[in-house]
C-alpha positions as CSV (number, residue, x, y, z in Angstrom):
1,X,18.6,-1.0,46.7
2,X,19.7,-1.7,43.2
3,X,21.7,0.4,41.4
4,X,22.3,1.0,37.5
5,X,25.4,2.4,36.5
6,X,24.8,3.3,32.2
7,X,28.1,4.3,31.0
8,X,29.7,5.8,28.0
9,X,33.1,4.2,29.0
10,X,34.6,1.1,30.9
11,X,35.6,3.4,33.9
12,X,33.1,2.1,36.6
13,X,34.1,-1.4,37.2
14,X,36.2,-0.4,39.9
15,X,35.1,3.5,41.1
16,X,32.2,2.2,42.1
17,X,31.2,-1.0,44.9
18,X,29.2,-3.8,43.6
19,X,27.6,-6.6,44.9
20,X,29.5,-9.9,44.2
21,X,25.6,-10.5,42.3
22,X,26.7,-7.2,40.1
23,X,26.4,-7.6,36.0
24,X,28.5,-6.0,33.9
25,X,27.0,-5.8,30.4
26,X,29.3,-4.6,27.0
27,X,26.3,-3.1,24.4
28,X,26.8,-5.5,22.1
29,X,25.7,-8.3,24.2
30,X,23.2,-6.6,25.8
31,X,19.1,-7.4,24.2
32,X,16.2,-5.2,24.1
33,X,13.0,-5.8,21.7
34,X,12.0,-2.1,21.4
35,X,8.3,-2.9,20.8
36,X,7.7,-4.8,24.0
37,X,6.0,-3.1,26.7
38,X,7.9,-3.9,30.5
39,X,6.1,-6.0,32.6
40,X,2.8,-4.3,34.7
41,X,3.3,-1.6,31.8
42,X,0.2,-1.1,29.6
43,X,1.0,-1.9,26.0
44,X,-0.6,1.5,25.0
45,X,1.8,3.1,27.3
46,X,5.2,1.6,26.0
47,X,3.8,2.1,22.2
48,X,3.5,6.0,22.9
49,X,7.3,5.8,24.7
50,X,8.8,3.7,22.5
51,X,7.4,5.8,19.2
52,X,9.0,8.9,21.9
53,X,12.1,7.1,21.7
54,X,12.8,6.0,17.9
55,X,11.1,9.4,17.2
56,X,14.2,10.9,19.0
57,X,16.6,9.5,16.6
58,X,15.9,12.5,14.2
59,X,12.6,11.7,14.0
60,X,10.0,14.4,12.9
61,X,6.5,14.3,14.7
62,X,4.2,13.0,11.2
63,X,6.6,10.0,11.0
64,X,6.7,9.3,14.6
65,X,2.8,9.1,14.2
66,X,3.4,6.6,10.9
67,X,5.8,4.7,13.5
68,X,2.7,4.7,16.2
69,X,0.1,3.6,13.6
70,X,2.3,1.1,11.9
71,X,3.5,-0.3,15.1
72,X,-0.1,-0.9,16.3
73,X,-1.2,-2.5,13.2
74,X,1.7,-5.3,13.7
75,X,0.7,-5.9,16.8
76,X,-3.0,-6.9,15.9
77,X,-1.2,-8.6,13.4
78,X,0.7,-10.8,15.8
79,X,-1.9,-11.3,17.8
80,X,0.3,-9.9,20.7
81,X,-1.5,-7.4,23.5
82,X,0.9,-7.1,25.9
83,X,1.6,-10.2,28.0
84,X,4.8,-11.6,28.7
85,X,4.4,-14.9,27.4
86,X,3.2,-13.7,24.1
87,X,5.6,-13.5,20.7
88,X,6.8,-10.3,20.2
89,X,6.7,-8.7,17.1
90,X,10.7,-7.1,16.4
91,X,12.0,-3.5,14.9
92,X,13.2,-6.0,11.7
93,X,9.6,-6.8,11.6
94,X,8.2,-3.1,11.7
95,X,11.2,-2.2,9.2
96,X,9.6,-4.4,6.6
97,X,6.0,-3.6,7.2
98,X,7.4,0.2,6.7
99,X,9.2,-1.3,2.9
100,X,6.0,-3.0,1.7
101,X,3.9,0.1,2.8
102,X,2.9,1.5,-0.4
103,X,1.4,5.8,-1.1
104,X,1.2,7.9,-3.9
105,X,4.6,9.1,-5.0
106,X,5.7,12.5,-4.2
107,X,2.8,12.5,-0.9
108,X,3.6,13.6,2.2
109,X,2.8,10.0,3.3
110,X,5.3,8.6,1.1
111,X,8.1,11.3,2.3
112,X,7.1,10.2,6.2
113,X,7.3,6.5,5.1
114,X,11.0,7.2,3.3
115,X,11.9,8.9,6.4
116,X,11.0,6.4,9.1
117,X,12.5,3.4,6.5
118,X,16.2,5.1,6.6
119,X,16.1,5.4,10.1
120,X,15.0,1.8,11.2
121,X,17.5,1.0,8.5
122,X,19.9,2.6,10.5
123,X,19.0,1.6,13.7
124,X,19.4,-2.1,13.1
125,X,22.6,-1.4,11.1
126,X,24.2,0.2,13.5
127,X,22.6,-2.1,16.2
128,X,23.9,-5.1,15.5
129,X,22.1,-8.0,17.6
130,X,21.1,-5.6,20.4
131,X,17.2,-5.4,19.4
132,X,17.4,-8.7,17.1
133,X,15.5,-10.5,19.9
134,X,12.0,-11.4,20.5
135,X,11.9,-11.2,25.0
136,X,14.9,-9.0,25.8
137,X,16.2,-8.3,28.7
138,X,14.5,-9.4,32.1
139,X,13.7,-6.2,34.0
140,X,12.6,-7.7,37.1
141,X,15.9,-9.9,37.5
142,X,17.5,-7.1,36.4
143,X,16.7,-4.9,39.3
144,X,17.0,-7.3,41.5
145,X,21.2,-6.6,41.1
146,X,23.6,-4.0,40.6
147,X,24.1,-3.6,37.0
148,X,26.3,-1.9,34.3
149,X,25.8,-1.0,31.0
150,X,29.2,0.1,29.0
151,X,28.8,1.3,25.6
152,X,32.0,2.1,24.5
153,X,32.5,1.4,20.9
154,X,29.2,2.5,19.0
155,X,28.0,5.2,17.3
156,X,26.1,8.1,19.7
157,X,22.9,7.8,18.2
158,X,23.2,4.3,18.8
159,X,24.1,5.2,22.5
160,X,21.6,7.6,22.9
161,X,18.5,5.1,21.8
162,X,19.8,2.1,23.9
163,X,20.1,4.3,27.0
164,X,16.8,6.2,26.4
165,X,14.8,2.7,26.1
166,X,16.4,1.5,28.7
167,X,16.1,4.4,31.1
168,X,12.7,4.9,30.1
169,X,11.8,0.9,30.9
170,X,13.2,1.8,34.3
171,X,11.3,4.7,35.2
172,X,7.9,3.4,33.8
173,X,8.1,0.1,35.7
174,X,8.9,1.6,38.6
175,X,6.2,3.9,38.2
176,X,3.6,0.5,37.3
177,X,4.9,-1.1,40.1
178,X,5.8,0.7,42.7
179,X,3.8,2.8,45.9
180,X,5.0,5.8,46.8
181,X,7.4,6.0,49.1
182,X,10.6,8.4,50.6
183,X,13.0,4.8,50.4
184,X,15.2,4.5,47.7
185,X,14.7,1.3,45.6
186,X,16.6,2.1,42.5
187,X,19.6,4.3,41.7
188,X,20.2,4.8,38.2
189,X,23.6,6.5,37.2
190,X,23.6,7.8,34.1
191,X,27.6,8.8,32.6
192,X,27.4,11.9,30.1
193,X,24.4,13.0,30.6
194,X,24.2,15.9,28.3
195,X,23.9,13.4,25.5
196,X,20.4,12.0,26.9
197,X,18.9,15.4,28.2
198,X,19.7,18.0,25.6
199,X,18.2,21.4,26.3
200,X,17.9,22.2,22.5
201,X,15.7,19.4,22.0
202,X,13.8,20.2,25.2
203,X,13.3,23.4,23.5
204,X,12.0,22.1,20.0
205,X,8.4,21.3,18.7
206,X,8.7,18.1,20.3
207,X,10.4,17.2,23.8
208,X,11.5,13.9,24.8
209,X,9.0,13.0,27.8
210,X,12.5,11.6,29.9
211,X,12.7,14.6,32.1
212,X,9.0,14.1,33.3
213,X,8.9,10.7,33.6
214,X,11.9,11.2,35.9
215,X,9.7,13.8,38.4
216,X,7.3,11.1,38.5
217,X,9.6,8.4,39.4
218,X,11.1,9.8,42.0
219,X,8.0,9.5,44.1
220,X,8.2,5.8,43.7
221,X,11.9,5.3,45.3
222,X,13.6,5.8,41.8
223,X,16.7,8.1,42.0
224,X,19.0,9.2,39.2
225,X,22.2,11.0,39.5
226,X,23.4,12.2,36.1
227,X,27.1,13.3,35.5
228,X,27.4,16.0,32.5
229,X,30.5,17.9,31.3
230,X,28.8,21.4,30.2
231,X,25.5,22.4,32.4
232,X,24.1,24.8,30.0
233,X,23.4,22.0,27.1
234,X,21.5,19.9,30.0
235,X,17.6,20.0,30.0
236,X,15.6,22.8,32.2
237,X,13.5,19.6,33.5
238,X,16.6,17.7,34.5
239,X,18.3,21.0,36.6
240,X,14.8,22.1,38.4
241,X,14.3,18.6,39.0
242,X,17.6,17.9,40.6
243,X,17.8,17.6,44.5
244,X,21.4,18.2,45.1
245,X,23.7,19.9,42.6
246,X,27.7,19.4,42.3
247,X,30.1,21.8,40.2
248,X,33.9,21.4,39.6
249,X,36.0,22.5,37.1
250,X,34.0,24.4,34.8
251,X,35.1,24.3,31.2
252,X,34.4,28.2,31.2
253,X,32.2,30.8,32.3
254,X,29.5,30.5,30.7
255,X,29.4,27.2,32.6
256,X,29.8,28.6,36.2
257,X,27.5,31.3,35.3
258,X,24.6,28.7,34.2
259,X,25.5,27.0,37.6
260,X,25.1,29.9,39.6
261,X,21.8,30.3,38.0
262,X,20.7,27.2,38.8
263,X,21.3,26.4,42.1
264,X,20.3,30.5,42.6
């Protein structure tokens, strides 16, 4: 079993035992090239999650859709479909296919287009290297080890997108790949949780898909355990969908009253 320990701080080196084959990753060294589907994964697929994802960093729905069409567009342009081996276009790329677009002034087209420029603009700001890569990460080799993730030291936006990709490549290969089964082949950790599962955006015009693609991973030996510090900001998806639930010092009672009714 491999687990994956994603971490807002440097505090599971040592709680936690590793396999002398364990990686410990800081975020600034870590790769991922957004627009590249994981392996077994249908390009199709990842450009619906990874729209899901970018859309989530204050993102409304029409420019998430600009993100999707634009996104496809570069990849015909490219000539890339999905396979490993092929070039992948980058988020610098698709941030200046979104500068060169061009629509009527004062459109809605040319509002979504401002929109989804400042935030790739701020996603590769903030990002530094991380998604300046063509191949990222290996996700095979990956799971083949105990793995952490710190990311101590960024903004939480920043955070939130790394993790969310991440988590989402996870789930989604395991899901490609995988037969069902009651074993447990991965156990992802995930440190603050209420950052990544917020009920207020589960509430909103448009959810993140995360809480579902967890239900569906769990089938194919794919656990998470999620640590929060106030249970009523966490997702409805994440609490019904949570086998065994742990409370200890609530921060008030409002807190222990939302974990009485869940666990009701």
């Amino acid at each position: 079993m491999a687990l994956v320990v994603l971490a807002e701080k440097r505090n599971f080196r040592f709680p936690i035992r590793l396999s002398e084959s364990a990686v410990v990753v800081p975020w600034n060294l870590y790769r991922d090239n957004a627009l590249r589907n994981p392996p077994s994964v249908s390009l199709g697929s990842w450009c619906n999650e990874s729209s899901q994802r970018i859309g989530d960093f204050d993102l409304r729905f029409a420019s998430q859709s600009l993100f999707l069409e634009l996104l496809k567009e570069l990849h015909v342009e490219h000539g890339f479909t999905g396979e490993y081996w092929q070039s992948c276009p980058t988020l610098a790329d698709l941030y200046q296919k979104v500068r060169k677009k061009r629509y009527p002034l004062m459109s809605h087209q040319a509002r979504h287009r401002e929109s989804l420029e400042n935030r790739l603009s701020g996603i590769l700001h903030h990002a530094g290297d991380v998604f300046a890569c063509n191949r990222g990460i290996d996700l095979k080799k990956l799971l083949d080890h105990d793995f952490i993730l710190e990311l101590d030291g960024t903004i939480p936006e920043i955070k939130r997108l790394i993790l969310s990709l991440l988590l989402s490549r996870i789930l989604l290969y395991r899901i490609a790949t995988g037969e069902r089964t009651p074993h447990l082949r991965t156990l992802v950790i995930v440190d603050e949780g209420q950052n990544l599962f917020r009920r207020q955006e589960e509430l909103s015009d448009s959810p993140s898909t995360l809480g579902h693609l967890i239900t569906l991973a769990r089938e194919f030996g794919c656990g998470i355990v999620v640590g929060v510090q106030n249970i009523r900001d966490v997702s409805y998806a994440l609490t019904s969908n949570c086998a065994h639930k742990i409370g200890t010092g609530f921060s008030d009672m409002r807190d222990l009253d939302e974990f009485c009714r869940i666990i009701a």
